[in-house]
C-alpha positions as CSV (number, residue, x, y, z in Angstrom):
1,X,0.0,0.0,0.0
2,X,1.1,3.4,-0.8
3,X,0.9,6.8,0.7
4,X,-1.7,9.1,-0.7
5,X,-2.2,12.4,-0.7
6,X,-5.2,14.0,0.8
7,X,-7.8,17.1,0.1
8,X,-8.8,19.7,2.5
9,X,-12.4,19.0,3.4
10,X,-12.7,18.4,6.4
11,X,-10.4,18.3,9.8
12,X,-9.9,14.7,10.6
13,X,-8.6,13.3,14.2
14,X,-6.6,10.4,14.5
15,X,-5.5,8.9,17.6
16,X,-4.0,5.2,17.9
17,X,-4.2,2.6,20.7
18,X,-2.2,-0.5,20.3
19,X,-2.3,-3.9,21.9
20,X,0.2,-6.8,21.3
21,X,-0.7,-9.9,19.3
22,X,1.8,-12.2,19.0
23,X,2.5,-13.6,15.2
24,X,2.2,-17.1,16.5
25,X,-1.2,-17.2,17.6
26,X,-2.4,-20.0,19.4
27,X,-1.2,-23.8,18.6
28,X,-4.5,-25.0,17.5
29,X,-4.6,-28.3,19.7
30,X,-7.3,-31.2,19.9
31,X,-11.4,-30.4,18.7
32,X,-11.8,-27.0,17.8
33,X,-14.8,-24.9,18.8
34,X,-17.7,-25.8,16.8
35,X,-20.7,-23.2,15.6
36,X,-23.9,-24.9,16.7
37,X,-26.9,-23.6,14.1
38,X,-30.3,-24.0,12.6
39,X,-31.0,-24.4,9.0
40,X,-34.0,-23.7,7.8
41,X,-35.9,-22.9,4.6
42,X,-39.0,-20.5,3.8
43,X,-41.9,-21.2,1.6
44,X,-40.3,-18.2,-0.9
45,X,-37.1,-20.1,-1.2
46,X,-35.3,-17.8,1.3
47,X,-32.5,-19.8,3.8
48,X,-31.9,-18.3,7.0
49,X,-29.6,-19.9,9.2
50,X,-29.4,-18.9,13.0
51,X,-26.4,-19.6,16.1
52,X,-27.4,-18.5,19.5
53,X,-24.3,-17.0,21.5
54,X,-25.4,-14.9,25.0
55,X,-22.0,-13.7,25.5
56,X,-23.2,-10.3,24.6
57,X,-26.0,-8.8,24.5
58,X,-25.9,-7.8,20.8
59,X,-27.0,-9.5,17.8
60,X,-25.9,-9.6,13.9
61,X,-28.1,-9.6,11.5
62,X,-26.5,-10.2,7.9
63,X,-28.5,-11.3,3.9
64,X,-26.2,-12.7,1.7
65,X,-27.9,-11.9,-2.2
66,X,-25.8,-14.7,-4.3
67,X,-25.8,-12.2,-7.0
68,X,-21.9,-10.9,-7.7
69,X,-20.1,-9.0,-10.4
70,X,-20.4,-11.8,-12.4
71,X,-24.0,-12.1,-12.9
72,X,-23.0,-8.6,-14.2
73,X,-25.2,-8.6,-17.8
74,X,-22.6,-7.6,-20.8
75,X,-21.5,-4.2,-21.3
76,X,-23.0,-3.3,-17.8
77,X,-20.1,-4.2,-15.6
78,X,-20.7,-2.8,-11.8
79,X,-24.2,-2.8,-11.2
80,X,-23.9,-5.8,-8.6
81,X,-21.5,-3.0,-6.9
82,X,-23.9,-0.6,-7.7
83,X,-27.0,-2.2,-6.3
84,X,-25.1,-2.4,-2.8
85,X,-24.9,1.4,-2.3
86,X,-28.4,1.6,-3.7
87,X,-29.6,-1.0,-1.2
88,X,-29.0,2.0,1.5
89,X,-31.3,4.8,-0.6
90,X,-35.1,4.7,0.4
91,X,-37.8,1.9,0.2
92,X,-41.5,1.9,0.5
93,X,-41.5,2.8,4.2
94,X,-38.1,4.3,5.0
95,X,-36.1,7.2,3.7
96,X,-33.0,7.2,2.2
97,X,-29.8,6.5,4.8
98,X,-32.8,5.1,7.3
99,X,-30.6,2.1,7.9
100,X,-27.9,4.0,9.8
101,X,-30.7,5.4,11.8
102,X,-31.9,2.6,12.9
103,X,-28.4,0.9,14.0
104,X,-26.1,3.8,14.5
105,X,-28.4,5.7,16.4
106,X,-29.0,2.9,19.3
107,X,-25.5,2.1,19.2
108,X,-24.7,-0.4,16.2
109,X,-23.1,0.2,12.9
110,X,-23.8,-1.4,9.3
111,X,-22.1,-2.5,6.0
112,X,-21.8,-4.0,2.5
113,X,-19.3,-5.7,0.3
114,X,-19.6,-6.9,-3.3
115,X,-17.3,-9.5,-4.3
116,X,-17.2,-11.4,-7.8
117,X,-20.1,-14.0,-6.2
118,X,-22.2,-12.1,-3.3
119,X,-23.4,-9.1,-2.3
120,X,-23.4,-9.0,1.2
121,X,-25.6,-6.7,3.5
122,X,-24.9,-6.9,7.5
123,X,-26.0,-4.7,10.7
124,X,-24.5,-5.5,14.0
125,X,-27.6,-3.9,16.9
126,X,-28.3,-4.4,20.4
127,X,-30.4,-7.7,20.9
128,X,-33.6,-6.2,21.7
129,X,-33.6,-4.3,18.0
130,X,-33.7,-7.7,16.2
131,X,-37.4,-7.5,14.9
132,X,-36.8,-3.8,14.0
133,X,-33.7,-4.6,11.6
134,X,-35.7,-7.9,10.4
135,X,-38.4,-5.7,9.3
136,X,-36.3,-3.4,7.9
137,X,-34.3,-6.0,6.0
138,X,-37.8,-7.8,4.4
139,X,-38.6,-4.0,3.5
140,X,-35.6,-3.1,1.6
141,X,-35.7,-6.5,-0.3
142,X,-39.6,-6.3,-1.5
143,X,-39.7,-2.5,-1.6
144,X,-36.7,-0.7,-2.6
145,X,-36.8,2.5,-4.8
146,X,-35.2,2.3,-8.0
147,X,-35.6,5.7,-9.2
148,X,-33.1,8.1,-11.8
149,X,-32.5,10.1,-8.8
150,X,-31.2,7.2,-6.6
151,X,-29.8,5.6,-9.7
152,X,-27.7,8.6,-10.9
153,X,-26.3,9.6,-7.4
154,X,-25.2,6.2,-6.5
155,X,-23.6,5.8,-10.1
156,X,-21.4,8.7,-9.6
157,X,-20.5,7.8,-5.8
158,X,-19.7,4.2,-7.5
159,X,-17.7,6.3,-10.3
160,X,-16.0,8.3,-7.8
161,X,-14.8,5.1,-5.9
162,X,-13.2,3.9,-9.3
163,X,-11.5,7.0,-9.8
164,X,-9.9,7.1,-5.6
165,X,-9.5,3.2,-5.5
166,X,-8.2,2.1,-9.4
167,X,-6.8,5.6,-11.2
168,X,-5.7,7.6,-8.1
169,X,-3.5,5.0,-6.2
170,X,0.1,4.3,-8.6
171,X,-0.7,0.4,-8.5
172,X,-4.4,0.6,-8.4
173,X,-4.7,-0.1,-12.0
174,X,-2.5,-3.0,-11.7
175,X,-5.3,-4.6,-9.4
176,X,-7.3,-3.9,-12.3
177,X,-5.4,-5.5,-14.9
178,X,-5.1,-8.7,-12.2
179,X,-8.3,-9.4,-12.0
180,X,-9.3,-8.4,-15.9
181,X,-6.9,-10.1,-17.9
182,X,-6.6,-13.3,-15.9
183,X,-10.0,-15.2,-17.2
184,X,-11.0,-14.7,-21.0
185,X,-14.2,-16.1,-21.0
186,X,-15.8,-16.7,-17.7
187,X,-17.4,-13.1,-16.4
188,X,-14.4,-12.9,-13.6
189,X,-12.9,-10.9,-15.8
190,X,-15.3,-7.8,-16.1
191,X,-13.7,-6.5,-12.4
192,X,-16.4,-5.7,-9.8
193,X,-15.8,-2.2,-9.4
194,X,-17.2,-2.1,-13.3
195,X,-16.2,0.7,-15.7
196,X,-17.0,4.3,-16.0
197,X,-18.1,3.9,-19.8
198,X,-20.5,0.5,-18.6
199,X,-22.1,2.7,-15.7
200,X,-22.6,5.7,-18.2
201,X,-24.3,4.0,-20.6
202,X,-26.6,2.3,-18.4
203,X,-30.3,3.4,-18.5
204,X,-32.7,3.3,-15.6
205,X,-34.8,0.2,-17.2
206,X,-31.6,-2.0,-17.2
207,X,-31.3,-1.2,-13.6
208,X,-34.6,-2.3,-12.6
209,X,-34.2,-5.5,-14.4
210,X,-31.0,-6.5,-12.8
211,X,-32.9,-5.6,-9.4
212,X,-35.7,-8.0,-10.1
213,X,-33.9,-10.7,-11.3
214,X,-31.7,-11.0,-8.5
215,X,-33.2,-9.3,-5.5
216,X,-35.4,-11.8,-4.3
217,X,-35.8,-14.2,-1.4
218,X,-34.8,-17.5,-3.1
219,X,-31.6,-15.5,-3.8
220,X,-31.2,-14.2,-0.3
221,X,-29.8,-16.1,3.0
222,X,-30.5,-14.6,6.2
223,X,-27.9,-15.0,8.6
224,X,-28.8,-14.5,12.4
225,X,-26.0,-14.7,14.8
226,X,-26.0,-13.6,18.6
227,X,-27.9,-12.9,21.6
228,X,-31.8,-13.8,20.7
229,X,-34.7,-16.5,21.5
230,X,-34.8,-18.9,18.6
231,X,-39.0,-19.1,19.0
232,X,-39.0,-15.5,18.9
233,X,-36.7,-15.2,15.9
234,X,-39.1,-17.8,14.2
235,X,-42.2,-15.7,14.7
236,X,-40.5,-12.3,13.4
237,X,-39.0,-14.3,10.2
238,X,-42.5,-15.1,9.5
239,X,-43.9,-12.3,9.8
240,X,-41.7,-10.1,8.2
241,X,-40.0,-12.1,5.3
242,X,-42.0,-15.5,4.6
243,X,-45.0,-13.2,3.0
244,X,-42.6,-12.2,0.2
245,X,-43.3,-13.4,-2.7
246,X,-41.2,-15.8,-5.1
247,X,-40.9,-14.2,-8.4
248,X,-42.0,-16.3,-11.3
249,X,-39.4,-15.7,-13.6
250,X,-36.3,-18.2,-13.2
251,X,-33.0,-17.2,-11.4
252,X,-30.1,-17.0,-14.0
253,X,-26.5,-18.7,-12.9
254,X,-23.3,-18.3,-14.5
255,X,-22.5,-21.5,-16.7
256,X,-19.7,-20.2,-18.4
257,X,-16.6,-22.0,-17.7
258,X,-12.8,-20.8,-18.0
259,X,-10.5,-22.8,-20.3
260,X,-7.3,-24.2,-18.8
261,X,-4.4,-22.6,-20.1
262,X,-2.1,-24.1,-22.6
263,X,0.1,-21.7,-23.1
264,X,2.0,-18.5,-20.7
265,X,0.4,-15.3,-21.9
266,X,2.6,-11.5,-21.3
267,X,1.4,-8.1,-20.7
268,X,3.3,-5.0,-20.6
269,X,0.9,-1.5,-19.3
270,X,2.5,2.2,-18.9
271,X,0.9,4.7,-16.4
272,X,1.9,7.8,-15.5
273,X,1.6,7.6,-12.1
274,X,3.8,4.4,-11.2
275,X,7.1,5.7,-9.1
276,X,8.9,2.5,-9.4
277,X,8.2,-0.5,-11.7
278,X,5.8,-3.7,-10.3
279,X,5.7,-7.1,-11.8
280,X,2.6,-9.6,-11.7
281,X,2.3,-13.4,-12.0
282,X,-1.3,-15.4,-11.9
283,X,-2.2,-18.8,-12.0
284,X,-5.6,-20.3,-12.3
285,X,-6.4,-22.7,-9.6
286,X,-9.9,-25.2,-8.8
287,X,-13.1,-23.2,-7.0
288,X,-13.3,-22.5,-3.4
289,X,-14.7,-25.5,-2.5
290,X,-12.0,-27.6,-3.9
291,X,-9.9,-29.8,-1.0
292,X,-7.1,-28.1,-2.6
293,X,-8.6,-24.7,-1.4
294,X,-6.7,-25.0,2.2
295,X,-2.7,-26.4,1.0
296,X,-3.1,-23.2,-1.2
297,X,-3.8,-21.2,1.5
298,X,-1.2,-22.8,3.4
299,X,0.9,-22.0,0.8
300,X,0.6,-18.3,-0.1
301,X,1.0,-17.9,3.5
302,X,4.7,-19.5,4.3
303,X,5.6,-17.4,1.0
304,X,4.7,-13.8,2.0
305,X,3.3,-13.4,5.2
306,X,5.6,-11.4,7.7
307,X,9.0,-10.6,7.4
308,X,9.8,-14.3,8.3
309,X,8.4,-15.1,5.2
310,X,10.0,-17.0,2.0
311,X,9.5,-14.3,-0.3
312,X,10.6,-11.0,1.9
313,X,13.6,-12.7,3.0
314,X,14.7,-13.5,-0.3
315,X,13.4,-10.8,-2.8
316,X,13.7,-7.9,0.1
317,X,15.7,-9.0,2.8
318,X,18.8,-10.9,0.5
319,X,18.6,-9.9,-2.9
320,X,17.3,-6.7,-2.3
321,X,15.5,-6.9,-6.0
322,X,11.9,-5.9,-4.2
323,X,10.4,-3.5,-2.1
324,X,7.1,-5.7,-1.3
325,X,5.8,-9.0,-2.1
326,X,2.6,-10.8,-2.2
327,X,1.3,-13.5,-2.9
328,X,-2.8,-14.0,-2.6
329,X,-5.0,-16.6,-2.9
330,X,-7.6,-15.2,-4.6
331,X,-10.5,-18.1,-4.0
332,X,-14.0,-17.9,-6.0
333,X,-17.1,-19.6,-6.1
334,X,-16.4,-21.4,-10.1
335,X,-12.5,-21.0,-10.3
336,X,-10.1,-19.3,-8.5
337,X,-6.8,-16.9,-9.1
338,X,-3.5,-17.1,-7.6
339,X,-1.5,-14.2,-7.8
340,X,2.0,-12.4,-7.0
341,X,2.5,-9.0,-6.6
342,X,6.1,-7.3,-6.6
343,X,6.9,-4.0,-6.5
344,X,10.5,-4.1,-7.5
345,X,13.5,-2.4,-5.6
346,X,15.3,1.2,-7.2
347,X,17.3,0.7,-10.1
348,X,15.8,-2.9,-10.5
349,X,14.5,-4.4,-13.9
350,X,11.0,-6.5,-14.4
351,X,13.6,-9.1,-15.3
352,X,15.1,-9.3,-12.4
353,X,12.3,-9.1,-10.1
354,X,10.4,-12.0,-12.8
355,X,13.3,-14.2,-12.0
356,X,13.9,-13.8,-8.3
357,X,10.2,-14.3,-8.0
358,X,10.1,-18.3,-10.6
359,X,13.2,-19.2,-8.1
360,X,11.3,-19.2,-5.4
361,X,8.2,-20.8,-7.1
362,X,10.8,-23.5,-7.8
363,X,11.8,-24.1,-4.6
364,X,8.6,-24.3,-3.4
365,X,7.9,-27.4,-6.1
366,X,11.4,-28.9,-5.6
367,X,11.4,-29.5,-1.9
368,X,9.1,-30.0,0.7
369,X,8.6,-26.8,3.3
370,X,10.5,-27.3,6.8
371,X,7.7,-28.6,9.7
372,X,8.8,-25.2,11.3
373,X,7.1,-23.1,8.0
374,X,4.0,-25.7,8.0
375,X,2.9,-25.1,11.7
376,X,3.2,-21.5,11.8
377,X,1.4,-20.7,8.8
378,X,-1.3,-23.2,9.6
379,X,-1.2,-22.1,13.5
380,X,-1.5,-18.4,11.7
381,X,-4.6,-19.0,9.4
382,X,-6.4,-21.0,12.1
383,X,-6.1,-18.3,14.7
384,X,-7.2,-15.6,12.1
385,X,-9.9,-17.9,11.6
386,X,-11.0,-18.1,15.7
387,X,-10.2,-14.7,16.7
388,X,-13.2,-13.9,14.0
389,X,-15.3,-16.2,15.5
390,X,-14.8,-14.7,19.0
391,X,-18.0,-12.4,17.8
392,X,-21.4,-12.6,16.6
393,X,-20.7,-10.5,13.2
394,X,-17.8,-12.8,12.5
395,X,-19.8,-16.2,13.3
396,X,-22.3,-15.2,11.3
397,X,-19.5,-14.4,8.0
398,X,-18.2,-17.9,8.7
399,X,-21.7,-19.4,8.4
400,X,-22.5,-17.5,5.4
401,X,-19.7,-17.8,3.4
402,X,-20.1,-21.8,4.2
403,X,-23.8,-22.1,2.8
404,X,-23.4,-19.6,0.3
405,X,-20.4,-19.9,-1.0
406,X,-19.4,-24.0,-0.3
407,X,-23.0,-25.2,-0.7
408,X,-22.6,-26.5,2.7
409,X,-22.9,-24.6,6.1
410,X,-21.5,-27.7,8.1
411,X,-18.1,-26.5,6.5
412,X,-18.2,-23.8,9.0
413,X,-17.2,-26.5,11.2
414,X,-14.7,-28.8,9.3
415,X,-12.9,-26.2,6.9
416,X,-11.0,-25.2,10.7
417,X,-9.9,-28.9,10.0
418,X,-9.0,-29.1,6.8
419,X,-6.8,-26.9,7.2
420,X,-5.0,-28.2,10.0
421,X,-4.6,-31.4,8.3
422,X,-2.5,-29.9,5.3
423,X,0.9,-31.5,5.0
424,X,4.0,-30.6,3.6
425,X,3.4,-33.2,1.2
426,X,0.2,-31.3,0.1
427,X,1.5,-28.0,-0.4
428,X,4.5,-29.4,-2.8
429,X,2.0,-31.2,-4.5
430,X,-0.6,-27.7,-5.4
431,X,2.6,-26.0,-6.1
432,X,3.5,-28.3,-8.6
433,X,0.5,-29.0,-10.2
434,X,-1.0,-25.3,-10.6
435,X,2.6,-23.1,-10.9
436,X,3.3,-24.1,-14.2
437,X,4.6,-22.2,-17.1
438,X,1.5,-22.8,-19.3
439,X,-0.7,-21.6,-16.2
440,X,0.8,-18.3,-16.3
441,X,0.0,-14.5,-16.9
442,X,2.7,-12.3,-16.3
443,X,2.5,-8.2,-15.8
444,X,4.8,-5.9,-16.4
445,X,3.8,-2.8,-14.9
446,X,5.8,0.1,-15.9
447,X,6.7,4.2,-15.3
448,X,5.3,5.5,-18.8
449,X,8.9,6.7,-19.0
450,X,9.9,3.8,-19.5
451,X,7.5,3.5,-23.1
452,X,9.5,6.3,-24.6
453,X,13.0,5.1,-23.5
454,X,12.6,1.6,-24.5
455,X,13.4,0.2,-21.2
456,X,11.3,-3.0,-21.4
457,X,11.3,-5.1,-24.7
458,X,7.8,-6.8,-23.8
459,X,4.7,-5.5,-26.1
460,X,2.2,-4.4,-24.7
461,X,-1.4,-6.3,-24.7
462,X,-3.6,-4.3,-22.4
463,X,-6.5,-2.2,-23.4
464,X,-5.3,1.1,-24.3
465,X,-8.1,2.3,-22.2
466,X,-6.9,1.3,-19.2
467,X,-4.3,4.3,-19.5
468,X,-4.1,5.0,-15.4
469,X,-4.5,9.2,-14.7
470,X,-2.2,11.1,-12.5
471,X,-3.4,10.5,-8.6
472,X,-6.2,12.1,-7.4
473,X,-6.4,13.0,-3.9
474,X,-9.1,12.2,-1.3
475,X,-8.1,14.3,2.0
476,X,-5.4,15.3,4.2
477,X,-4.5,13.9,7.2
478,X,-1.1,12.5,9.5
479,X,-0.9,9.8,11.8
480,X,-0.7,10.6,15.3
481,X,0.3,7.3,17.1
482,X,2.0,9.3,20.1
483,X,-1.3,10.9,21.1
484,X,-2.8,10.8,24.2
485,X,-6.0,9.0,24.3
486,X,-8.3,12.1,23.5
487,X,-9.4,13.7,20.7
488,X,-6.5,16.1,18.9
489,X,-8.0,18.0,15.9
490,X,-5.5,17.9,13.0
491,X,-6.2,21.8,11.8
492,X,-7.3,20.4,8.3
493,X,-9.5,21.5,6.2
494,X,-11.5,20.5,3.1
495,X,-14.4,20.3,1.0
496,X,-15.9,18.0,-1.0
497,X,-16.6,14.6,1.7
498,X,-20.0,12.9,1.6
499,X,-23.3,15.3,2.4
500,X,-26.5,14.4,4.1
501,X,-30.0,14.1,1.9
502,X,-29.6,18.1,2.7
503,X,-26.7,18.6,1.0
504,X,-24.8,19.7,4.5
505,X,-21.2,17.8,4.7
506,X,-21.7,14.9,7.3
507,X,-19.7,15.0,11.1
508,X,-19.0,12.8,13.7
509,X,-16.5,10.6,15.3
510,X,-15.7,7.2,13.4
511,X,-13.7,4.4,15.2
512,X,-11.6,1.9,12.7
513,X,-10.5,-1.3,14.3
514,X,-7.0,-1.8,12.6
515,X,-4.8,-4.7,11.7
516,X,-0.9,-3.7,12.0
517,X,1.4,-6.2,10.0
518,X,5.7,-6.5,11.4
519,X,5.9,-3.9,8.8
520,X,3.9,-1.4,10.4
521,X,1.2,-1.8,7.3
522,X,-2.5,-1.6,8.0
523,X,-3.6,-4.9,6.3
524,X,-7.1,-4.3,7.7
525,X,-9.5,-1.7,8.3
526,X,-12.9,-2.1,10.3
527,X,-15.3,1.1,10.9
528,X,-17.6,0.3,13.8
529,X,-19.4,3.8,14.4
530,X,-20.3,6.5,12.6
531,X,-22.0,7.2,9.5
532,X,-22.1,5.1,6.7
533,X,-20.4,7.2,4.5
534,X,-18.1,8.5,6.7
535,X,-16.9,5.0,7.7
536,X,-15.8,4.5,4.0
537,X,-13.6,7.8,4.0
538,X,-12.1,6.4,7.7
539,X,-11.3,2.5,6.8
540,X,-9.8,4.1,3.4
541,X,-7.9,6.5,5.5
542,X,-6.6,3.8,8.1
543,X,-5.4,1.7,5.0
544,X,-3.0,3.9,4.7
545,X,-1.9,5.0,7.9
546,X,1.8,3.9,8.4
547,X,3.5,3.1,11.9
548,X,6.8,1.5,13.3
549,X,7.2,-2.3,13.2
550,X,5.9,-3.2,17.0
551,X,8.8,-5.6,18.6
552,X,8.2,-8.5,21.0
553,X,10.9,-10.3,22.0
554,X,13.3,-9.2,19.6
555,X,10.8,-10.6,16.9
556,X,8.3,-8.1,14.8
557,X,4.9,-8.8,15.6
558,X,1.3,-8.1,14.5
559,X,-0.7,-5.6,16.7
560,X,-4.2,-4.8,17.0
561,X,-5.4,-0.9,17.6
562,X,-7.7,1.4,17.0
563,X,-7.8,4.8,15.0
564,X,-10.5,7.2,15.9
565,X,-11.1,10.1,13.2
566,X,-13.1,13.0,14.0
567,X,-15.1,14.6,11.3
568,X,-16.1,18.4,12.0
569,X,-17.5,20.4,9.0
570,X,-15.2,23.2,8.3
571,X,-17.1,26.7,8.9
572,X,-16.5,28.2,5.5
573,X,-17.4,25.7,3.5
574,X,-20.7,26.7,1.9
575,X,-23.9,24.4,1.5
576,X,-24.7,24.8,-1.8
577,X,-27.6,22.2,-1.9
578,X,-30.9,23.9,-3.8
């Protein structure tokens, strides 16, 4: 991640408290906790699954829509994206925003994500505003307004997103190209965000028709996690969501499948904005619910995560031919993406960095890892896995992504296992089998100086449109990690940041629960107050804080923390809302 440059809009607050969490995590030993839920299914064809857990009195409330940016229709890339910020506009009974009344304003916060398979929709709320939040989910679903005014703002807030998180960032188009140009026929490769020209040319009648294909309750899972009474729970369910009807028209799936590579395939794209050259390598590997899902995971985890790492001590630490390294396992509901992502060192050539990167790959396949590299990175991925757990929003994402996702909610309990049982043996074996040269696309992502001076002989295949413009910035703030645990205004100011239905710029405090890698990188970001809209600018803003590697015993360590920023509308900053 890279340092961006900010606006003056508004003056933004940051304060940082840090706890220690060791790298190591817990040594996952004998039967691990299991999730103990209810399946069942509505009339309509809706799915809700329930857990109980009293050990707080809050509940999550979450409906998974298996609709992603690949039921995207041609030529329209980003509605699915687009339909989850319409999702929060206004329904039959509520105004527009009305779902951060109802859970910010007693205490709870809400959100959304769009991936390439689901759109998901989730509201953590004390546990006595269940039935209000069930209600208000069964009225968004059977009565939302799809109107050109709702339509046209949330297209250029969707718009705006693409410009800050793809063209404004120098290796956000290179996340682009990733996910674009590594399928050719199945619809992973129109990327979720969508395009500008695809939103722009969508009419208001094309939206509505993607709304009522998709938004419907035999396309919905309800997800119920926390402190309720599973009678009670029952009753609102019924009242609220069995009476909506099933639509008579039938639900379209994705049939398309990708071809298996025969043959390595080269890119070379030029932007302007790119201060030092990055290098890509992806390999297409089985769905998420293949049995080879968890050695892969294994496996992209000894080679890049921490500074312990195969990958950082070789490409950063010894050669000295990178300046980052990642490696992701991208995994998807009909096939998946493996990828590497290099940003190379000063003075260092795509070729260089390409090579470095194969040798390692090689090693990988050639010999098994040590038992040292396989426990920690399993110990690593199943303590990720149970700190999630440890709360009702994050039981309820494990159950989820099981039934939706893996076509099997028990997996929520026996994934945990899987991937304990990887062995060495397993991870040579998917490293073999998937990291071969005909599985390959490889990115060169160059300075457009570079196009002029000839430095790298590779032609280039990309779409000309995908030219990246110079950076675009969002705000202005600094990290103030040595701050005392109040609230420090920064003395920024700006314009331009997210307005009310009024058209007056939105205020408030927003807290961002914060991931800190041994790097000192933010490697996640988690609003849990504040307005909706306001919570996007924070977790954007935490993403890109920057802090000094946190030692524990001589080792660099992962820490947890929080960043609180402080919107306050700057006085002189006019409302020029009619």
């Amino acid at each position: 991640m890279k340092q961006q440059e900010f606006v003056r809009a508004f003056m933004l607050v940051a304060i940082f408290v840090i706890g220690l969490a060791g790298s190591e995590g817990l040594r996952a030993q004998g039967s691990l906790p299991k999730i103990a839920f209810r399946d069942r299914n509505l009339a309509n064809g809706m799915r809700v699954l329930s857990a109980v857990d009293h050990s707080s009195p809050t509940v999550s409330i979450q409906v998974w829509y298996h609709v992603g940016s690949k039921d995207d229709p041609a030529g329209r890339s980003g509605f699915a994206h687009l339909f989850e910020h319409i999702m929060f506009k206004a329904t039959k009974n509520m105004k527009s925003e009305m779902m951060d009344r109802l859970t910010e304003d007693v205490g709870g916060y809400n959100n959304a994500f769009t991936n390439p398979d689901v759109t998901v929709y989730y509201e953590v709320v004390p546990s006595n505003y269940l039935e209000t939040l069930l209600w208000a989910e069964a009225d968004r679903l059977s009565g939302l307004t799809v109107d050109e005014p709702n339509f046209k703002s949330e297209r250029s807030v969707v718009e705006e997103e693409y410009r800050q998180s793809y063209l404004a960032p120098p290796y956000g188009m290179l996340d682009y190209l990733i996910e674009q140009q590594s399928f050719i026929a199945h619809p992973y490769k129109r990327p979720t965000i969508g395009s500008i020209e695809d939103l722009d040319a969508a009419s208001l009648e094309n939206v509505r028709a993607f709304h009522s294909t998709f938004y419907r309750p035999d396309n919905a899972t309800l997800v119920v996690a926390g402190d309720f009474d599973p009678k009670q729970l029952d009753a609102w369910v019924d009242k609220y969501l069995t009476p909506i009807a099933k639509p008579g028209i039938a639900l379209p799936r994705v049939n398309t499948k990708e071809p298996e590579r025969t043959a390595e395939r080269r890119i070379t794209h030029y932007a302007a904005n790119v201060p030092l050259p990055a290098i890509a390598l992806t390999y297409l590997t089985p769905p998420q619910k293949s049995p080879d899902s968890a050695a892969l995971r294994v496996a992209a985890t000894i080679l890049a995560q921490g500074e312990s790492s195969r990958l950082y001590q070789s490409l950063i630490y010894d050669q000295q031919v990178a300046q980052s390294a990642d490696a992701t396992p991208d995994l998807r509901e009909d096939a998946s993406v493996f990828y590497f992502n290099v940003v190379l060192a000063s003075g260092k050539k795509p070729e260089e960095g390409e090579r470095a990167l194969l040798a390692e790959i090689a090693k990988m396949q050639n010999a098994a890892v040590t038992a040292a590299e396989l426990d920690k990175a399993k110990n690593q991925l199943v303590t990720n896995e149970l700190r999630q757990r440890e709360t009702s929003n994050g039981k309820a994402f494990a159950l989820g992504e099981a039934a939706v996702l893996l076509g099997d909610p028990n997996r929520v309990n026996t994934d945990l296992a899987r991937l304990q049982a990887v062995t060495a043996a397993d991870v040579q074996r998917v490293m073999k089998k998937y990291f071969t040269a005909a599985n390959r696309l490889v990115i060169y992502y160059l300075p457009k100086a570079d196009q002029t001076t000839g430095a790298s002989a590779q032609p280039s295949t990309a779409d000309s449109s995908l030219t990246a413009e110079a950076p675009q910035a969002v705000f202005e703030a600094s990290d103030k990690r040595s701050l005392p645990p109040e609230v420090k205004d920064t003395g920024l100011t700006s314009s331009g940041l997210p307005k009310d239905a009024n058209g007056k710029p939105l205020a408030g405090v927003v807290n961002v629960e914060i991931l800190v890698d041994e790097k000192g990188y933010v490697i996640k970001a988690k609003a849990t107050s504040g307005h909706r809209l306001l919570r996007e600018v924070a977790e954007k803003a935490a993403m890109q804080a920057r802090f000094a590697p946190t030692i524990q015993n001589g080792t660099p360590v992962k820490v947890k923390g929080v960043i609180t920023y402080n919107f306050k509308a700057d006085k002189e900053v006019k409302n020029n809302a009619q």
